[in-house]
N, C-alpha and C positions, 0 to 999 in steps of 0.2 A: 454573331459569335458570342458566347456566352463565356463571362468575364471571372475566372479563376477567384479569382478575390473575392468577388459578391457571393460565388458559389459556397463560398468559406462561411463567410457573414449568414449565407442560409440556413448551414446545418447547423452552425451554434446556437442558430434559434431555434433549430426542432432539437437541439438538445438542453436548450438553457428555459425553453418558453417566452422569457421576454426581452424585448427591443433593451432596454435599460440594462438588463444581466449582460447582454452583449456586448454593447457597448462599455462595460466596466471592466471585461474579461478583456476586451480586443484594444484596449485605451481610443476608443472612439467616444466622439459626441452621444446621444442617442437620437440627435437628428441628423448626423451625418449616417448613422446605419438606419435610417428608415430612407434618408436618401437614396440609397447605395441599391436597398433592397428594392427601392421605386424601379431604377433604372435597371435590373436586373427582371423585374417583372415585363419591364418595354422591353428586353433583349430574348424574352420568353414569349412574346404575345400572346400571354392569357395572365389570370389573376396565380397570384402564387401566395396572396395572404388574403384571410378575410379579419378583418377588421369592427369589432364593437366596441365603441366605447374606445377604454386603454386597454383590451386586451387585444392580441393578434396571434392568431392561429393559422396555419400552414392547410391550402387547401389538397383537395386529393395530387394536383397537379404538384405543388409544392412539395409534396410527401415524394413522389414520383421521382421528383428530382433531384431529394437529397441523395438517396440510394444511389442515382445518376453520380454524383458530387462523390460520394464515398468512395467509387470506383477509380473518379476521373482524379481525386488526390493520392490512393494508392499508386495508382501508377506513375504520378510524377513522383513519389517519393523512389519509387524502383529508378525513375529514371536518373535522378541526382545521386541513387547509390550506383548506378552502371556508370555514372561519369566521373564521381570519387573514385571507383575502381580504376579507372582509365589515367588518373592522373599521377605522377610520379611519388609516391610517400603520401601518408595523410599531415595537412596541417591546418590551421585556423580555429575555431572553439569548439566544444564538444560541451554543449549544455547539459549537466547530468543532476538530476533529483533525488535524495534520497532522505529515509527517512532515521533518525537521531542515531539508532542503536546500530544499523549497518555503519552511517557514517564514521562512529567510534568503530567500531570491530571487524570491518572488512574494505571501505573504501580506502584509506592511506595505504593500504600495502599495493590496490587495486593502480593506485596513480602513480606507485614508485613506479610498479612495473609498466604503464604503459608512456610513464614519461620517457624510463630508459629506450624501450623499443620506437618510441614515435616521438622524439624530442619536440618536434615542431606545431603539435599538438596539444591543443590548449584545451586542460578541461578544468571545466566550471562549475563545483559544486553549489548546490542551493538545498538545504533541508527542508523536505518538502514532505507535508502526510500524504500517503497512499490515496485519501479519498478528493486530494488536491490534483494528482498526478494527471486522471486524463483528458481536463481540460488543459492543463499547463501544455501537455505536449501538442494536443490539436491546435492550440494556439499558439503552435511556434516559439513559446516561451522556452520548454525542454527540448532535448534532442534523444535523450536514453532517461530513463527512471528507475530507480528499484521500490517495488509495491511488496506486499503482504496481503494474506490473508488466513483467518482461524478456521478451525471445524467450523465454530459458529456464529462465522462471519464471511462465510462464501463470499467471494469478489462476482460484482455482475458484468457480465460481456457489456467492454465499450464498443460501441462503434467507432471506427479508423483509429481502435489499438490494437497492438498484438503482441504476445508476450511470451516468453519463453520461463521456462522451471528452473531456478535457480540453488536453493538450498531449504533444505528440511531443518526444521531445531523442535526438541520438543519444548512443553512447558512445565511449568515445576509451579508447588502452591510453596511460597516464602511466608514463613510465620516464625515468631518471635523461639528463642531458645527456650523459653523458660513454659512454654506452652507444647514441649514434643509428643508428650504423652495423647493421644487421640482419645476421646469416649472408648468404651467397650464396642458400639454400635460402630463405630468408623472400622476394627478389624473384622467383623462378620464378612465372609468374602459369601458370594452366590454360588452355590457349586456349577449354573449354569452359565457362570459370567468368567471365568478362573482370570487369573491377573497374568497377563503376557509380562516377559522376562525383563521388557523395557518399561514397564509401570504399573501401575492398579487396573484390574478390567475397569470398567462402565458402572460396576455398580457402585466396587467399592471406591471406583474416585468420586461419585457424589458421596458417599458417606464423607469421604477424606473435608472436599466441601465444606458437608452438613455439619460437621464437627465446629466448624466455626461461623455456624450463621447467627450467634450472635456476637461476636468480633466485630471491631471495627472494621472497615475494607479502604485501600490505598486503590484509587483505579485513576487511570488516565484522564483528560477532560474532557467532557461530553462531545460528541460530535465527532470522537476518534476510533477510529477501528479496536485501540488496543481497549479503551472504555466501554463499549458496546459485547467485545468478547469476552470481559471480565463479570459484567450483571448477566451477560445470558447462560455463561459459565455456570453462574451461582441461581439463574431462575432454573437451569436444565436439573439443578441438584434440591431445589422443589424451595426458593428460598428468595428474598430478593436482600442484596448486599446493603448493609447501613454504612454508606459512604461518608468517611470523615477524611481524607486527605483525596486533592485530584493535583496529582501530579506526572509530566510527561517523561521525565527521564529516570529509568529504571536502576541506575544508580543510586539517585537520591530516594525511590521508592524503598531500597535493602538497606539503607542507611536508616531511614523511620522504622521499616520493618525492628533491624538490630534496636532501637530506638523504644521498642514495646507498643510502636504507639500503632498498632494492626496489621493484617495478613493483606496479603497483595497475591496474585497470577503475574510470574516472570517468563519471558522466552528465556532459551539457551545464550544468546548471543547478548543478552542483558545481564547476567551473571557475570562477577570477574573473576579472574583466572585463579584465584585464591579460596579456599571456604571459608568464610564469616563464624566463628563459635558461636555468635551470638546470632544467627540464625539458619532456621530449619529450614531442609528444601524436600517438599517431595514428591517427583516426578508423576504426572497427571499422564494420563491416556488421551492428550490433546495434543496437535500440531499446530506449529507457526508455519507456513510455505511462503518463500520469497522469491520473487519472478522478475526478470526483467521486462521493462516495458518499454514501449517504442510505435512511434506512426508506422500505420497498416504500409506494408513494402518497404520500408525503411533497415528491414533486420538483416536485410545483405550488404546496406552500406559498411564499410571498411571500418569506419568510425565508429557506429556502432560493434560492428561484430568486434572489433579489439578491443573497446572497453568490458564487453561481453566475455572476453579470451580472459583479461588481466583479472576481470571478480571470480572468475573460476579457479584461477590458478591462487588466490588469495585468501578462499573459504577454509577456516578451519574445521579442524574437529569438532565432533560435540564438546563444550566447554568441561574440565571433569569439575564436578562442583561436590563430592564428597555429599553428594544430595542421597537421602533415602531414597527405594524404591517403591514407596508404598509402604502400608501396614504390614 
């Protein structure tokens, strides 16, 4: 009989590559998971790793059977959400991840409400980035996540996640007050690109961009979604950003911006409920999308779907930020 636990320990190595990342992820030795995965090869009789050196790679049979594994932990996850269903009330913890700017602007209302309806229900926030989320949750760390992603920063299919649509926001370029005026070349609009009523077409938002590629830029820290969306932002507008502030909360980002000290790419739900005089906002033909995430089968558990129920009923409006629409 082939042992649920090791079968775990399998896939995080065809999703992680090595013995060592596994073991860091799963708080194991990294000789206690080559152990694991030894005995898991003797419950398999055949080879399920091939071995050179310090690398180890997953043979065809191994490959075979994570996809086996992916199934066989979908359905237990179905099956502790049909036995949560079965039980009277939800109670015990609710692991939930989210990333800075939901935490500020949509999770607290999200916990009034589900403390009121599910008192005995414990959830547990942790700030977590998006591109942390689905290993946290394969590893039993999370229970529910809320992820993002840009235009141009597509999220890739994880394996044993699955995620539901949560809220649209668009983005806005935040630039100092004293800098409103664009080039001439930033208002030329493309008669074949015309600007939709919600912000600049396509062309004229790289102009909007291009206006400031020689600005300083305020972008996230390397390695983060909203960093990666902000330079390819600025390389799609034919430019690459000269990066002088990396900072992650979008707050203190419109606080520099007012600050003169450079332009930044805001989401809606990064904006505060107020307009700043001393900075400009103005709506880009980009999206931020926010999804909930969650282990494959798990989205019928009770648990989840009511913290699922309370961020819905929590989402606000688009923020009004007295932002331009564009040139």
């Amino acid at each position: 009989m082939l042992d649920v636990r090791r079968l775990r320990l399998l896939r995080e190595l065809a999703r992680r590559g090595t013995i060592a990342a596994v073991a860091e992820a799963l708080s194991y030795s990294p000789s206690a998971v080559s152990q694991q995965l030894g005995v898991l090869e003797r419950e398999a009789g055949l080879p399920l790793l091939e071995r050179t050196g310090r690398t180890v790679r997953l043979t065809p049979a191994g490959q075979n059977l994570v996809r086996h594994a992916e199934a066989v932990l979908e359905r237990l996850e179905e099956a502790a959400a049909d036995l949560a269903e079965a039980r009277s009330g939800l109670a015990g913890a609710l692991r939930i991840g989210a990333f800075p700017t939901a935490t500020r602007a949509i999770v607290p209302a999200a916990l009034t409400a589900l403390a009121r309806r599910h008192p005995r229900l414990e959830a547990m926030v942790t700030e977590t980035d998006p591109a942390a989320v689905a290993h946290a949750l394969r590893a039993g760390d999370l229970d529910v996540a809320l992820v993002h992603e840009y235009d141009f920063v597509p999220a890739p299919r994880e394996p044993g996640i699955g995620t539901e649509p949560l809220y649209r926001e668009a983005m806005y370029l935040a630039a100092p007050a004293a800098g409103r005026e664009p080039p001439p070349d930033a208002r030329q609009r493309d008669p074949e690109e015309p600007a939709a009523a919600g912000g600049p077409g396509p062309a004229e938002q790289r102009a909007v961009l291009r206006a400031h590629a020689d600005a300083p830029w305020i972008t996230a820290t390397p390695g983060t979604l909203c960093h990666t969306m902000a330079v390819r932002a600025c390389e799609a507008a034919g430019f690459t950003p000269r990066v002088r502030h990396l900072v992650d909360e979008f707050p203190t980002v419109l606080a520099l911006v007012a600050a003169g000290q450079g332009v930044a790419v805001v989401p809606g739900l990064g904006l505060p409920g107020h307009a700043d005089p001393a900075v400009t906002l103005t709506r880009l033909r980009m999206e931020r999308r926010t999804k909930l995430a969650f282990r494959s089968g798990s989205a019928g558990h009770p648990a989840v779907a009511a913290f699922g129920e309370a961020l819905r009923a929590a989402l606000p409006p688009e923020p009004a930020t007295g932002a331009d629409d564009g040139p």
